[in-house]
N, CA, C and O atoms as CSV, one atom per row, in Angstrom:
chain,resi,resn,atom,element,x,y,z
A,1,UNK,N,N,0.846,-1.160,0.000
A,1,UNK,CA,C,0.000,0.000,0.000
A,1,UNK,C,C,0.897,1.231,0.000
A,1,UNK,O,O,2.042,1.133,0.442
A,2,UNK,N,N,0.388,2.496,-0.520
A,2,UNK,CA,C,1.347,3.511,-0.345
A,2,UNK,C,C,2.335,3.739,-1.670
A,2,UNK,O,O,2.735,4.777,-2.197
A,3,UNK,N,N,2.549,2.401,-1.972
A,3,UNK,CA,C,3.597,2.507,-3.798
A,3,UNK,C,C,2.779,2.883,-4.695
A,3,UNK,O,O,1.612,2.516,-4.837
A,4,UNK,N,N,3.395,3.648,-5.338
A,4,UNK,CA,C,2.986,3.814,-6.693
A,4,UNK,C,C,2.720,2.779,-7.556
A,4,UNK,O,O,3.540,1.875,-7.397
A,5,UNK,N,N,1.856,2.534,-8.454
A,5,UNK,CA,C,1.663,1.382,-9.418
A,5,UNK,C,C,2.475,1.837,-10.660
A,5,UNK,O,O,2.405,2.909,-11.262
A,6,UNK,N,N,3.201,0.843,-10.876
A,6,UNK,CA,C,3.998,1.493,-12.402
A,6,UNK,C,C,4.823,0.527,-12.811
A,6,UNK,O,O,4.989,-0.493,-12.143
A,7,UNK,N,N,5.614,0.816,-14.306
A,7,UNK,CA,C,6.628,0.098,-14.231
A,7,UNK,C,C,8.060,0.039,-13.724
A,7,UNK,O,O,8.908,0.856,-14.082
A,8,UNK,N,N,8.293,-0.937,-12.893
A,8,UNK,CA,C,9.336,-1.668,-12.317
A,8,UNK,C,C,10.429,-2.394,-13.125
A,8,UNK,O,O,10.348,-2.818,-14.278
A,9,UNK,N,N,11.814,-2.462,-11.987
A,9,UNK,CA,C,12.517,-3.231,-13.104
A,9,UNK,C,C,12.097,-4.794,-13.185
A,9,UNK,O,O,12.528,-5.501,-14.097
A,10,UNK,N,N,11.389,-5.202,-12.363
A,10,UNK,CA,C,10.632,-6.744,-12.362
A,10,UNK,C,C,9.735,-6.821,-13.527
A,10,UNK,O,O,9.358,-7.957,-13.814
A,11,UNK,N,N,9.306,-5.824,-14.277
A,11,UNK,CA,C,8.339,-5.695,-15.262
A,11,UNK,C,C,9.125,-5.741,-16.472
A,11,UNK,O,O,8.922,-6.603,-17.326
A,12,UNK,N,N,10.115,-4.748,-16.597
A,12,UNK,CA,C,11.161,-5.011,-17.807
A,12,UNK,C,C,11.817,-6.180,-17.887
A,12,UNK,O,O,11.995,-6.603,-19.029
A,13,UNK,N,N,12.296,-6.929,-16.839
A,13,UNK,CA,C,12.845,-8.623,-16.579
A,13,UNK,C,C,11.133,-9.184,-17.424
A,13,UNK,O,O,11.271,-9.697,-18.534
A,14,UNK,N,N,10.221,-9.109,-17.083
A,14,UNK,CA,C,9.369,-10.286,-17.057
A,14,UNK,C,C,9.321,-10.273,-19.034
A,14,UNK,O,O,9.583,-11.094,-19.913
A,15,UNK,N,N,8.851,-8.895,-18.990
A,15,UNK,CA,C,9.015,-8.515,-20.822
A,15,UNK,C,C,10.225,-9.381,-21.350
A,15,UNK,O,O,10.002,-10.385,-22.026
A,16,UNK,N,N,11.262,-9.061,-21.096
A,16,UNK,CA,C,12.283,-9.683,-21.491
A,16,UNK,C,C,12.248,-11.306,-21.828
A,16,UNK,O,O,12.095,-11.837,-22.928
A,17,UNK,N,N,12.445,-11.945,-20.491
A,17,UNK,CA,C,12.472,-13.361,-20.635
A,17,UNK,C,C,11.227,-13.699,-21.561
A,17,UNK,O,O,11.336,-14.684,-22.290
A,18,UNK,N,N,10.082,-12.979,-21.590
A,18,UNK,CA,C,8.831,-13.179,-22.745
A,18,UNK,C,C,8.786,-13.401,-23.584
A,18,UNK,O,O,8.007,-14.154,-24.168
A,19,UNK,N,N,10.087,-12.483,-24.130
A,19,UNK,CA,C,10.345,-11.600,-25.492
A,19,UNK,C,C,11.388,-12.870,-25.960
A,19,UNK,O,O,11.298,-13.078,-27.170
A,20,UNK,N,N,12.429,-13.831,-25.209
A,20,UNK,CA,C,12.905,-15.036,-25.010
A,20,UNK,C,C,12.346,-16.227,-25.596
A,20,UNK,O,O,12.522,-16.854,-26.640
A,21,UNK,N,N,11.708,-16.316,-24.710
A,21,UNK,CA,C,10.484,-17.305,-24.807
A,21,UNK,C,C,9.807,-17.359,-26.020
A,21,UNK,O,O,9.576,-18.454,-26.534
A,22,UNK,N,N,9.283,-15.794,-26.808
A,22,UNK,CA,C,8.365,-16.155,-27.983
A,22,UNK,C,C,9.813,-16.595,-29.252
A,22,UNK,O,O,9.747,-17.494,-30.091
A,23,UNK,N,N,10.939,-15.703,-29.036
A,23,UNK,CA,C,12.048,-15.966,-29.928
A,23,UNK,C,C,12.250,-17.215,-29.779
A,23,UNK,O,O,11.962,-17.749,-30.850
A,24,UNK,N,N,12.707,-18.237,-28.775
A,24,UNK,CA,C,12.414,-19.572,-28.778
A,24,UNK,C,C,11.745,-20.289,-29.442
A,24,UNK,O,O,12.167,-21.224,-30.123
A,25,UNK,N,N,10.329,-19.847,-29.295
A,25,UNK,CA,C,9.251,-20.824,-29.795
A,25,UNK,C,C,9.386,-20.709,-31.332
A,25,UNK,O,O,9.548,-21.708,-32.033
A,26,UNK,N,N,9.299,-19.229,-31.921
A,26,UNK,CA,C,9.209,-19.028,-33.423
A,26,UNK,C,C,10.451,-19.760,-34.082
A,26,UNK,O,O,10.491,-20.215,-35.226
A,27,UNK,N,N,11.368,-19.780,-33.215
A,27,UNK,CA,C,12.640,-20.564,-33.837
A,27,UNK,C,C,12.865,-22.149,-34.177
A,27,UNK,O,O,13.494,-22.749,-35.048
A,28,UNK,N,N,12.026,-22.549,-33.039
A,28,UNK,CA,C,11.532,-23.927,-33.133
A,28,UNK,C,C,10.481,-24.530,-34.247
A,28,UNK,O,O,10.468,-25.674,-34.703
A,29,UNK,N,N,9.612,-23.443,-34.553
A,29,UNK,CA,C,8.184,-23.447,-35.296
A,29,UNK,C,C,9.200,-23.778,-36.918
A,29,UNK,O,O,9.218,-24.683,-37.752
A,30,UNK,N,N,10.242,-21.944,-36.634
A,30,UNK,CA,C,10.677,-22.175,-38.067
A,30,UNK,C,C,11.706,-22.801,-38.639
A,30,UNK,O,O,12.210,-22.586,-39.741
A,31,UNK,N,N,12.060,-23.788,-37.622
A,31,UNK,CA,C,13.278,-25.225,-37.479
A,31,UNK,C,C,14.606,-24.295,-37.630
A,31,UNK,O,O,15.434,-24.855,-38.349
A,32,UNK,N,N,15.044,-22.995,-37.136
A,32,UNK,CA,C,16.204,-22.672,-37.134
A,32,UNK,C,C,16.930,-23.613,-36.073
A,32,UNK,O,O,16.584,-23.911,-34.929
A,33,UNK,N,N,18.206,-24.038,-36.922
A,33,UNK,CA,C,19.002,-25.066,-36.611
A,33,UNK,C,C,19.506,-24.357,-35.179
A,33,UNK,O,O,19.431,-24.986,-34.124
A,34,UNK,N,N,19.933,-23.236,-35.228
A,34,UNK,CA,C,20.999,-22.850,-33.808
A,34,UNK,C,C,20.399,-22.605,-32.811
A,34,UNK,O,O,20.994,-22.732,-31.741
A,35,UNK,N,N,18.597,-22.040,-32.835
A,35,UNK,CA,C,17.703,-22.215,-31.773
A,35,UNK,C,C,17.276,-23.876,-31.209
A,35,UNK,O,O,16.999,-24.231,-30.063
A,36,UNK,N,N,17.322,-24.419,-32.051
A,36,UNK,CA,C,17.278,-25.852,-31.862
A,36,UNK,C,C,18.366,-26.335,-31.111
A,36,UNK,O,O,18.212,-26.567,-29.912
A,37,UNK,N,N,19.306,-26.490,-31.596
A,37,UNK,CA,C,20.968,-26.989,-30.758
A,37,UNK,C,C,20.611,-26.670,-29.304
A,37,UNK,O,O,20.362,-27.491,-28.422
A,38,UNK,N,N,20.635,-24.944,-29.175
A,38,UNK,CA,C,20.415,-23.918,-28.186
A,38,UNK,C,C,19.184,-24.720,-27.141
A,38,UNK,O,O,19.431,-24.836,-25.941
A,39,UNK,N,N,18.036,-25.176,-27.644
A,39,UNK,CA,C,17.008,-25.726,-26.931
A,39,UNK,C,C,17.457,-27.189,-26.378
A,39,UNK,O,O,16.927,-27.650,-25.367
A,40,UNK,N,N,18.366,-27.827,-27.027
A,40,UNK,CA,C,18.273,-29.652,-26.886
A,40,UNK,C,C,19.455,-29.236,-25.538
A,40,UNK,O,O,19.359,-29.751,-24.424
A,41,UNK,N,N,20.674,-28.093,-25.956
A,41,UNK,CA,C,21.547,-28.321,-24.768
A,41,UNK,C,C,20.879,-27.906,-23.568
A,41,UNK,O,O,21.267,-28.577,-22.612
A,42,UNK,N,N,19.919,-26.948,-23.232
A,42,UNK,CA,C,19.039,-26.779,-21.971
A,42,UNK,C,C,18.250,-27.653,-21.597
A,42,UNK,O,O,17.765,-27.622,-20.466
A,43,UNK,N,N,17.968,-28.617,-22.494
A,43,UNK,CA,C,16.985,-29.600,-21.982
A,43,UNK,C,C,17.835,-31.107,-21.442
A,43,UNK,O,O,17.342,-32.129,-20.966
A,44,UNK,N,N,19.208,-30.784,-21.715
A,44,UNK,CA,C,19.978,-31.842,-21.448
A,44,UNK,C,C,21.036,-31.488,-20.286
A,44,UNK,O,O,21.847,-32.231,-19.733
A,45,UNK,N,N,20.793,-30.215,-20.101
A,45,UNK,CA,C,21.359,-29.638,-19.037
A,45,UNK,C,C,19.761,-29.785,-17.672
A,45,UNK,O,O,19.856,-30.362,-16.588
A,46,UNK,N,N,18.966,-29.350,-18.002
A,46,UNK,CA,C,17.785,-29.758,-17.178
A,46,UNK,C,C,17.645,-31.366,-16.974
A,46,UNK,O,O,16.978,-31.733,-16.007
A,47,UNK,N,N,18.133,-32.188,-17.679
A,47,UNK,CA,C,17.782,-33.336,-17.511
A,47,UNK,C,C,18.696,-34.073,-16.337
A,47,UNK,O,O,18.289,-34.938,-15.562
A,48,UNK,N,N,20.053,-33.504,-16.402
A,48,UNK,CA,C,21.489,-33.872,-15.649
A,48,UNK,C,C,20.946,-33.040,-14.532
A,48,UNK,O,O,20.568,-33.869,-13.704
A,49,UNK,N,N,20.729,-31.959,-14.114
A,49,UNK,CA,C,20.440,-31.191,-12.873
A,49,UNK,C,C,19.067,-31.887,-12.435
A,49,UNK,O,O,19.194,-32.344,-11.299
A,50,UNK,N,N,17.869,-32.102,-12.939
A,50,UNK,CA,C,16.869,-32.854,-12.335
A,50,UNK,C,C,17.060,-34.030,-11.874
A,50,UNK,O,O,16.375,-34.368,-10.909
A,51,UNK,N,N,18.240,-35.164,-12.548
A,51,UNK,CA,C,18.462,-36.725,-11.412
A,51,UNK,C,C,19.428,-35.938,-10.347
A,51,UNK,O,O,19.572,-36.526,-9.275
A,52,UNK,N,N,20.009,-34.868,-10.475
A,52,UNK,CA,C,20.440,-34.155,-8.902
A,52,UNK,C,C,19.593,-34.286,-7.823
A,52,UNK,O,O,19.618,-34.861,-6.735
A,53,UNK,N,N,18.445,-33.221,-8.763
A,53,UNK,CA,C,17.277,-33.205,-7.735
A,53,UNK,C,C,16.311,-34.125,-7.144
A,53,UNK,O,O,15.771,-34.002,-6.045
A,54,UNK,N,N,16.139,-35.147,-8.074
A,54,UNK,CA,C,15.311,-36.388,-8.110
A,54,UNK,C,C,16.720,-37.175,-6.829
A,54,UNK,O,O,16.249,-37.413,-5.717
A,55,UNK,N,N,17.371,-37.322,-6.902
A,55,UNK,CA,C,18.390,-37.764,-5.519
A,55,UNK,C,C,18.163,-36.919,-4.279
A,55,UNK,O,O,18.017,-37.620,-3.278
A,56,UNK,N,N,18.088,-35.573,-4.051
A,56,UNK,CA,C,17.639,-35.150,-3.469
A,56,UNK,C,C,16.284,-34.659,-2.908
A,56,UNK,O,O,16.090,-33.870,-1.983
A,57,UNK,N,N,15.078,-35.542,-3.962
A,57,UNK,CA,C,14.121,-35.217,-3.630
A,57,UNK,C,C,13.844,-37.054,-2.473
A,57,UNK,O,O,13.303,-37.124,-1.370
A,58,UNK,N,N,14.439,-38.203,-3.282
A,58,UNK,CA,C,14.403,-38.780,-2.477
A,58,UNK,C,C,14.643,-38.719,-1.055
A,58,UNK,O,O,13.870,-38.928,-0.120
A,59,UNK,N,N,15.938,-38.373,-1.070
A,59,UNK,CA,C,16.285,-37.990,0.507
A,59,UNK,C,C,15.365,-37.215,1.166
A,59,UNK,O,O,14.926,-37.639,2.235
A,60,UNK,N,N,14.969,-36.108,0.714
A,60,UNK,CA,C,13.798,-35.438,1.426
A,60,UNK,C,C,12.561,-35.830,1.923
A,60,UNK,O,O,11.768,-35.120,2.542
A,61,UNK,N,N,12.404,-37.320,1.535
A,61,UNK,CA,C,10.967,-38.063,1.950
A,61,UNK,C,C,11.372,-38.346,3.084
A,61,UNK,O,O,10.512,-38.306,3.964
A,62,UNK,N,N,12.596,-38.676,3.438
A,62,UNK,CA,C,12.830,-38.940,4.595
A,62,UNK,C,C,12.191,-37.487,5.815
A,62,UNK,O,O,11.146,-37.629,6.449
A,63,UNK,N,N,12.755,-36.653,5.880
A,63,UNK,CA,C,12.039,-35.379,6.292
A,63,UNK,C,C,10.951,-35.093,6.472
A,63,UNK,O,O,10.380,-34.978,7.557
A,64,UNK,N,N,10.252,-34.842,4.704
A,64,UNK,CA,C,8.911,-34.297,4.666
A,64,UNK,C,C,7.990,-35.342,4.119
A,64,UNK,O,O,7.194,-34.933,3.273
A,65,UNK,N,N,7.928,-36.912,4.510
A,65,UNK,CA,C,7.214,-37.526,3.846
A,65,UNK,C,C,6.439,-37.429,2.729
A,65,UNK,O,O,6.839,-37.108,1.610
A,66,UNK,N,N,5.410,-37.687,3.021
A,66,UNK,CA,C,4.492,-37.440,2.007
A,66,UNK,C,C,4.818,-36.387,0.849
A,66,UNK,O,O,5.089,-36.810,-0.275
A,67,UNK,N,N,4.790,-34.818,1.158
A,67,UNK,CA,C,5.289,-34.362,0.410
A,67,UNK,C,C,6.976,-34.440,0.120
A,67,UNK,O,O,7.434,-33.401,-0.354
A,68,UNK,N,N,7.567,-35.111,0.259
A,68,UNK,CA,C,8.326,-35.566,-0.162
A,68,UNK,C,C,8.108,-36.235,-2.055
A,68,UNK,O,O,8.846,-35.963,-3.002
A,69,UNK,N,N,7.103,-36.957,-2.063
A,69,UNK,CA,C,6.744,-37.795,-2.611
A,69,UNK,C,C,6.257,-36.418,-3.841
A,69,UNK,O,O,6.631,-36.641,-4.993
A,70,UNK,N,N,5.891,-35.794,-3.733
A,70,UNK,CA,C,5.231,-34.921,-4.884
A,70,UNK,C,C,6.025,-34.268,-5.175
A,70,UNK,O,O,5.975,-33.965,-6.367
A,71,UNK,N,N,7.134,-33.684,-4.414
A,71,UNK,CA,C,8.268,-33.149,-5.083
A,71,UNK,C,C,9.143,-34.321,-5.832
A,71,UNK,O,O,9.788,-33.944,-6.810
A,72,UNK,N,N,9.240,-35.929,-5.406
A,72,UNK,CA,C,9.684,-36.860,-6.681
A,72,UNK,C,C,8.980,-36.591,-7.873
A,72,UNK,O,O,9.645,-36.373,-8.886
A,73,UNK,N,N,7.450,-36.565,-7.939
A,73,UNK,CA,C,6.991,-36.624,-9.021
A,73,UNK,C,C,6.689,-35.645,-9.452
A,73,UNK,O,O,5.778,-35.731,-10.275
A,74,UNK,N,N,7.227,-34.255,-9.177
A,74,UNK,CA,C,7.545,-32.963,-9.904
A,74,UNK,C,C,8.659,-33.218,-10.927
A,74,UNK,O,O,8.608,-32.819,-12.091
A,75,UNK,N,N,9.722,-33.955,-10.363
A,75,UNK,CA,C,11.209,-34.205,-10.588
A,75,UNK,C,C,10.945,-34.872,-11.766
A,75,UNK,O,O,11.630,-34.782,-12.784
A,76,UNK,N,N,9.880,-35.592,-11.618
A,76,UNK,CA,C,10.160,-36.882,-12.520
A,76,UNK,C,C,9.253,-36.407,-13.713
A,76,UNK,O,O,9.561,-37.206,-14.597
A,77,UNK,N,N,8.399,-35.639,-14.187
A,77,UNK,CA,C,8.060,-34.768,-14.645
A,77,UNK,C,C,8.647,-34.292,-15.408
A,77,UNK,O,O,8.611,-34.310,-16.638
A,78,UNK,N,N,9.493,-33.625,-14.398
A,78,UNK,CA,C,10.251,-32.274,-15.633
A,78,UNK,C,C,11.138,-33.350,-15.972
A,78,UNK,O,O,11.126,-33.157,-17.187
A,79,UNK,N,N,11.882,-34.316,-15.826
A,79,UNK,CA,C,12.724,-34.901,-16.515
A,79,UNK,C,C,12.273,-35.656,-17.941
A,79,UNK,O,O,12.861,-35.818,-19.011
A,80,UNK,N,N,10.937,-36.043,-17.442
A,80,UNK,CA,C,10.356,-36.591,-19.023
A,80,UNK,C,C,10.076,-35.483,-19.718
A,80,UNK,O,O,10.822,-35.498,-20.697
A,81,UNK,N,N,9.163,-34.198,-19.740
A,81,UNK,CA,C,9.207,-33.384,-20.467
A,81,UNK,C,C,10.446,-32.934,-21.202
A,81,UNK,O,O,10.468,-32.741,-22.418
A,82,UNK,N,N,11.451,-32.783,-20.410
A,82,UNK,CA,C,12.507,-31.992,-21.324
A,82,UNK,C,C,13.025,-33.532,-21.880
A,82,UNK,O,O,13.159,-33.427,-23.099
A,83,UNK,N,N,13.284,-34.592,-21.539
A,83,UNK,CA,C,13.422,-35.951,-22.546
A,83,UNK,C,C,12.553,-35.486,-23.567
A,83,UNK,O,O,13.065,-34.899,-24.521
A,84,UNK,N,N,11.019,-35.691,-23.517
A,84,UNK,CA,C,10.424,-35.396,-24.643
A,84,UNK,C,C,10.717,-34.514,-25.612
A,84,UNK,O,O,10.991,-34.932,-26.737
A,85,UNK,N,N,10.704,-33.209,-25.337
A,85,UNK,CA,C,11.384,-31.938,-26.448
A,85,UNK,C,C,12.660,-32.762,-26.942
A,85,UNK,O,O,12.878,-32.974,-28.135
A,86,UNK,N,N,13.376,-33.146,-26.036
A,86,UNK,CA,C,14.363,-33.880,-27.182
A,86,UNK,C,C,14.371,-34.547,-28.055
A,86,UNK,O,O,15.073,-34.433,-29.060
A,87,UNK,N,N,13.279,-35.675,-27.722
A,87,UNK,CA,C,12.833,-36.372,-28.710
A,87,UNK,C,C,12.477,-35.964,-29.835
A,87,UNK,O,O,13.084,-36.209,-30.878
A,88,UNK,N,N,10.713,-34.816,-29.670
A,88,UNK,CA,C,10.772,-34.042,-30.647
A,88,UNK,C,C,11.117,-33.469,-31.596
A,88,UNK,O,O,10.485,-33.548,-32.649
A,89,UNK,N,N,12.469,-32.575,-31.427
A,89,UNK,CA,C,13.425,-31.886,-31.653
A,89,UNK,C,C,14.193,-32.973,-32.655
A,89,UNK,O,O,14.253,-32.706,-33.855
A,90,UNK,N,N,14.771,-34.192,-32.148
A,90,UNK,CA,C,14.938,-35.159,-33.610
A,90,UNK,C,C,13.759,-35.230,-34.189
A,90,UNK,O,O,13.524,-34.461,-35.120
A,91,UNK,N,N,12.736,-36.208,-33.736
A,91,UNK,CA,C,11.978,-36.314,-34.998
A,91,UNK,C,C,11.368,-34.932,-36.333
A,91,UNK,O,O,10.861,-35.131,-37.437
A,92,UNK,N,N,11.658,-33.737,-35.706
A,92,UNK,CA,C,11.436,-33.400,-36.714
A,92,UNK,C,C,12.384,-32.745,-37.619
A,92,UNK,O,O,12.183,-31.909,-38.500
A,93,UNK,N,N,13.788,-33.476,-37.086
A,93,UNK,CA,C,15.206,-33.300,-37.875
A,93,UNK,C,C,14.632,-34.421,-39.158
A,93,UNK,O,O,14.803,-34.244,-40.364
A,94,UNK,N,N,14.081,-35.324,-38.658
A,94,UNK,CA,C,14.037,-36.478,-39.580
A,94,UNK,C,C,13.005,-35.946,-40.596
A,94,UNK,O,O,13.066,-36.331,-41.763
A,95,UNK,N,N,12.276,-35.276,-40.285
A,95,UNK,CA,C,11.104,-34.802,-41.360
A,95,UNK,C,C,11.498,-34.057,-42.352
A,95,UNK,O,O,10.823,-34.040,-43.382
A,96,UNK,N,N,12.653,-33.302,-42.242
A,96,UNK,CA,C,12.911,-32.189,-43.086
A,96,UNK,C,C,13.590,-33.102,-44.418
A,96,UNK,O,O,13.977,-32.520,-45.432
C-alpha cells in the first residue's frame, strides 16, 4: 500500500524473458538449426540437474514424507518433459 503502481525493473525482466520465450518458440516453429541446438543443450542440461534433484528429492521423503513424494513426481516430470522436447526436436530433424 502507499507505492505507486507502475513500471518496475521486475516488469522489464518479465518482458524480457517473454520476449525469449516467444524468440524460442518461433525458432523452433521455423526449425532454425541454432535455436534448436540452443534448446536440446538446456533440456539436457535440465535433464542432468533434475536426477540431482530427483536424488535429493528422495532424501527429502525422509524429512517431509508425504510431500516428499510430490516433489519426486515434480522431478520426474520435468525430466520426461525436457526428454520429450528432445525427442521431438529429432523427430522433426528427420522430417525435413
Amino acid at each position: 500500500m502507499g507505492q505507486e503502481m507502475g513500471v518496475n525493473f521486475g516488469t522489464y525482466l518479465g518482458i524480457a524473458f517473454g520476449a525469449v520465450g516467444v524468440i524460442i518458440g518461433l525458432g523452433l516453429i521455423l526449425r532454425v538449426e541454432i535455436i534448436r541446438g540452443i534448446t536440446n543443450f538446456f533440456c539436457g542440461l535440465n535433464i542432468i540437474f533434475g536426477l540431482f534433484s530427483l536424488a535429493g528429492a528422495v532424501f527429502g521423503t525422509l524429512f517431509a514424507g508425504a510431500l516428499g513424494l510430490i516433489l519426486i513426481l515434480k522431478v520426474v516430470i520435468d525430466i520426461a518433459t525436457n526428454g520429450f522436447m528432445i525427442f521431438l526436436i529429432g523427430e522433426t530433424d528427420r522430417a525435413m
